[in-house]
C-alpha positions, -999 to +999 in steps of 0.1 A: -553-214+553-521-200+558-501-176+532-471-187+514-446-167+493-421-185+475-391-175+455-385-186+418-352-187+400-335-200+371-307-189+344-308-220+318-335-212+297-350-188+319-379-174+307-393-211+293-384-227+325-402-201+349-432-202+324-433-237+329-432-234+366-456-211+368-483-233+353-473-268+376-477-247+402-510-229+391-527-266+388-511-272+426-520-238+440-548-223+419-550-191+438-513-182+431-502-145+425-467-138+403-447-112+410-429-094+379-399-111+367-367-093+374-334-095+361-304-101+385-265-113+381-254-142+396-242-140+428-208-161+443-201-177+408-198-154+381-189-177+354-227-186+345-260-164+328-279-142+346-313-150+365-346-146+361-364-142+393-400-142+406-419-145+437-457-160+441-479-158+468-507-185+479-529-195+507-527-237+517-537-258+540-503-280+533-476-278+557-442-263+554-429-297+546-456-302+523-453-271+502-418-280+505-417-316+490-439-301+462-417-273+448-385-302+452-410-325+430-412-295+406-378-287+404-368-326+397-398-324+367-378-297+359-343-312+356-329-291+385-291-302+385-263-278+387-232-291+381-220-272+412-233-256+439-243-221+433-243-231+396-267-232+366-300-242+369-331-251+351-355-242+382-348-233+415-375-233+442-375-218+482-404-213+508-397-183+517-421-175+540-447-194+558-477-167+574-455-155+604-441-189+610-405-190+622-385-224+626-379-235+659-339-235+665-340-214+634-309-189+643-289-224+654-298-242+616-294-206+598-253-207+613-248-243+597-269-236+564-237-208+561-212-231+569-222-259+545-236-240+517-269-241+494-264-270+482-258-289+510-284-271+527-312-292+520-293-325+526-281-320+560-305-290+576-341-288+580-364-266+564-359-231+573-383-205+572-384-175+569-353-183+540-322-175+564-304-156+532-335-140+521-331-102+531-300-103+515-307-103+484-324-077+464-333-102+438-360-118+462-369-086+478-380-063+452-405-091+440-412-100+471-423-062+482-447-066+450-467-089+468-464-083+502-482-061+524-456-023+526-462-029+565-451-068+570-422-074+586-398-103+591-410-125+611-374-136+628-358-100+625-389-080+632-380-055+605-401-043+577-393-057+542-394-023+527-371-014+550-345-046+541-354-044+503-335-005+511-307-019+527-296-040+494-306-015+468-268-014+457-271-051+442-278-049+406-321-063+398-338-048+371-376-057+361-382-070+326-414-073+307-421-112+313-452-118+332-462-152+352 
Protein backbone atom coordinates (compact mmCIF):
# COMPACT_ATOMS: atom_id res chain seq x y z
CA UNK A 1 0.00 0.00 0.00
CA UNK A 2 1.39 3.17 -0.81
CA UNK A 3 0.23 6.76 0.48
CA UNK A 4 -1.38 9.26 -1.62
CA UNK A 5 -2.25 12.94 -1.06
CA UNK A 6 -4.06 14.73 -3.50
CA UNK A 7 -5.12 18.28 -3.90
CA UNK A 8 -8.86 19.41 -4.37
CA UNK A 9 -9.94 22.66 -5.92
CA UNK A 10 -12.91 24.38 -7.37
CA UNK A 11 -14.51 27.98 -7.46
CA UNK A 12 -18.01 27.23 -9.32
CA UNK A 13 -20.15 26.13 -6.70
CA UNK A 14 -17.46 25.44 -4.45
CA UNK A 15 -18.48 24.12 -1.40
CA UNK A 16 -21.33 21.64 -3.23
CA UNK A 17 -18.84 20.57 -5.79
CA UNK A 18 -16.01 19.56 -3.15
CA UNK A 19 -18.75 17.95 -1.01
CA UNK A 20 -19.62 15.96 -3.85
CA UNK A 21 -16.10 15.02 -4.51
CA UNK A 22 -15.43 14.09 -1.34
CA UNK A 23 -17.99 11.34 -1.26
CA UNK A 24 -17.00 9.71 -5.12
CA UNK A 25 -13.90 9.56 -3.71
CA UNK A 26 -14.80 8.04 -0.20
CA UNK A 27 -16.63 4.97 -2.12
CA UNK A 28 -13.10 4.78 -4.29
CA UNK A 29 -10.75 5.22 -1.42
CA UNK A 30 -12.61 4.36 1.87
CA UNK A 31 -9.76 5.16 4.13
CA UNK A 32 -9.44 8.84 2.84
CA UNK A 33 -8.60 11.67 5.33
CA UNK A 34 -9.85 15.57 4.37
CA UNK A 35 -7.89 18.27 5.19
CA UNK A 36 -9.87 21.57 6.28
CA UNK A 37 -11.08 23.68 3.50
CA UNK A 38 -9.26 26.78 2.93
CA UNK A 39 -10.02 29.80 1.24
CA UNK A 40 -7.60 31.21 -1.44
CA UNK A 41 -7.76 33.93 -4.47
CA UNK A 42 -7.19 32.93 -7.74
CA UNK A 43 -3.99 32.91 -8.98
CA UNK A 44 -2.78 34.23 -12.88
CA UNK A 45 -6.54 35.10 -13.76
CA UNK A 46 -8.09 37.34 -11.52
CA UNK A 47 -11.35 37.83 -13.36
CA UNK A 48 -13.08 34.64 -11.69
CA UNK A 49 -14.36 33.58 -7.70
CA UNK A 50 -12.24 32.57 -5.33
CA UNK A 51 -11.28 28.78 -4.46
CA UNK A 52 -11.99 26.38 -2.12
CA UNK A 53 -9.17 24.08 -1.49
CA UNK A 54 -8.54 20.72 0.26
CA UNK A 55 -6.14 18.07 0.43
CA UNK A 56 -6.96 14.10 1.26
CA UNK A 57 -4.73 11.53 2.08
CA UNK A 58 -5.07 7.61 1.23
CA UNK A 59 -3.20 4.36 1.09
CA UNK A 60 -3.79 2.24 -2.57
CA UNK A 61 -2.58 -0.39 -4.17
CA UNK A 62 -3.41 1.49 -7.72
CA UNK A 63 -0.72 3.01 -9.55
CA UNK A 64 0.03 6.66 -10.17
CA UNK A 65 -1.66 6.26 -13.48
CA UNK A 66 -4.40 4.63 -11.86
CA UNK A 67 -5.17 7.04 -9.13
CA UNK A 68 -4.64 9.37 -11.93
CA UNK A 69 -7.28 8.22 -14.49
CA UNK A 70 -9.67 8.06 -11.44
CA UNK A 71 -9.64 11.63 -10.22
CA UNK A 72 -9.80 12.69 -14.44
CA UNK A 73 -13.03 10.26 -14.33
CA UNK A 74 -14.22 12.32 -11.30
CA UNK A 75 -13.58 15.57 -12.57
CA UNK A 76 -15.46 14.70 -16.05
CA UNK A 77 -18.65 13.35 -13.56
CA UNK A 78 -18.11 16.57 -12.42
CA UNK A 79 -18.34 18.75 -15.50
CA UNK A 80 -14.69 19.92 -15.24
CA UNK A 81 -14.54 22.51 -18.24
CA UNK A 82 -13.02 25.86 -17.88
CA UNK A 83 -13.52 27.97 -20.64
CA UNK A 84 -9.82 28.85 -20.42
CA UNK A 85 -6.96 27.72 -18.98
CA UNK A 86 -6.47 28.79 -15.50
CA UNK A 87 -10.21 29.46 -15.48
CA UNK A 88 -13.38 28.43 -13.58
CA UNK A 89 -13.96 25.21 -12.67
CA UNK A 90 -16.45 22.84 -11.22
CA UNK A 91 -13.63 20.37 -9.76
CA UNK A 92 -10.21 20.19 -10.16
CA UNK A 93 -8.11 17.19 -9.17
CA UNK A 94 -3.87 16.61 -8.83
CA UNK A 95 -1.83 13.67 -7.41
CA UNK A 96 0.23 15.35 -5.55
CA UNK A 97 2.24 13.08 -4.10
CA UNK A 98 2.84 9.42 -4.54
CA UNK A 99 4.81 7.83 -1.00
CA UNK A 100 8.31 9.20 -1.89
CA UNK A 101 7.91 8.45 -5.56
CA UNK A 102 9.49 11.00 -7.90
CA UNK A 103 8.97 10.84 -11.82
CA UNK A 104 11.71 9.67 -13.77
CA UNK A 105 12.89 12.75 -16.19
CA UNK A 106 10.76 14.66 -13.70
CA UNK A 107 12.99 18.11 -13.65
CA UNK A 108 13.10 17.68 -17.87
CA UNK A 109 8.78 17.30 -17.93
CA UNK A 110 8.47 20.01 -14.95
CA UNK A 111 10.46 22.76 -17.69
CA UNK A 112 7.75 21.93 -20.43
CA UNK A 113 4.66 21.64 -17.99
CA UNK A 114 5.89 25.67 -17.49
CA UNK A 115 6.20 26.32 -20.94
CA UNK A 116 2.80 24.95 -22.05
CA UNK A 117 0.76 25.66 -19.23
CA UNK A 118 -1.94 23.72 -16.91
CA UNK A 119 -4.04 23.11 -19.26
CA UNK A 120 -2.01 21.77 -21.72
CA UNK A 121 -0.19 19.91 -19.19
CA UNK A 122 -2.09 16.89 -19.09
CA UNK A 123 -2.35 16.63 -22.97
CA UNK A 124 1.14 16.74 -23.93
CA UNK A 125 3.26 15.66 -20.55
CA UNK A 126 3.13 12.73 -18.43
CA UNK A 127 2.06 12.49 -15.07
CA UNK A 128 4.24 14.27 -12.76
CA UNK A 129 4.70 13.68 -9.26
CA UNK A 130 5.51 15.05 -6.79
CA UNK A 131 2.99 18.20 -8.51
CA UNK A 132 5.98 20.30 -10.16
CA UNK A 133 4.05 23.71 -8.99
CA UNK A 134 3.15 22.39 -5.71
CA UNK A 135 5.39 24.16 -3.14
CA UNK A 136 4.44 27.21 -4.64
CA UNK A 137 1.45 27.64 -3.56
CA UNK A 138 0.24 28.16 -0.08
CA UNK A 139 -3.19 27.03 -1.05
CA UNK A 140 -1.98 23.36 -1.25
CA UNK A 141 0.50 23.66 1.46
CA UNK A 142 -1.22 24.70 4.46
CA UNK A 143 -3.76 21.69 3.91
CA UNK A 144 -1.27 19.65 2.91
CA UNK A 145 0.87 20.26 6.26
CA UNK A 146 -2.53 19.16 8.06
CA UNK A 147 -2.02 15.84 6.94
CA UNK A 148 1.35 15.25 6.49
CA UNK A 149 3.84 14.12 8.81
CA UNK A 150 5.79 18.08 10.31
CA UNK A 151 9.04 16.00 9.34
CA UNK A 152 8.36 14.80 5.53
CA UNK A 153 10.08 16.36 3.09
CA UNK A 154 9.86 16.80 -0.71
CA UNK A 155 10.76 14.04 -2.17
CA UNK A 156 12.52 15.86 -5.44
CA UNK A 157 13.77 18.99 -3.42
CA UNK A 158 14.65 17.24 -0.24
CA UNK A 159 13.11 20.07 1.84
CA UNK A 160 10.69 19.90 4.53
CA UNK A 161 7.08 20.93 3.70
CA UNK A 162 6.86 23.02 6.83
CA UNK A 163 9.70 24.58 5.71
CA UNK A 164 8.16 25.44 1.89
CA UNK A 165 4.62 26.07 3.40
CA UNK A 166 7.00 29.29 5.29
CA UNK A 167 8.39 30.32 2.19
CA UNK A 168 4.74 31.24 0.63
CA UNK A 169 3.08 32.55 3.73
CA UNK A 170 2.73 36.04 1.94
CA UNK A 171 -0.05 34.44 -0.54
CA UNK A 172 -3.41 35.12 0.77
CA UNK A 173 -5.28 31.25 2.24
CA UNK A 174 -7.51 31.52 4.98
CA UNK A 175 -9.35 28.28 6.57
CA UNK A 176 -13.06 28.32 6.65
CA UNK A 177 -15.48 26.14 8.61
CA UNK A 178 -16.41 23.55 5.75
CA UNK A 179 -15.36 20.11 6.62
CA UNK A 180 -14.88 16.98 4.12
Amino acid sequence: MTTVFIGLGSNIDAETNLKTCAEILRADYPDIVFSPVYKSAPREREDQADFLNAVARFETEETPEEVHATLQQIEAELGKDPPYPKGPRTIDLDVLLYGDWVSKDSEDRNDKIQDVGDEQCALSVELVIPHPRMHERRFVLEPLCELIDSHAKNPRSGERWNGLLEQVKEQKCKMTQIRL
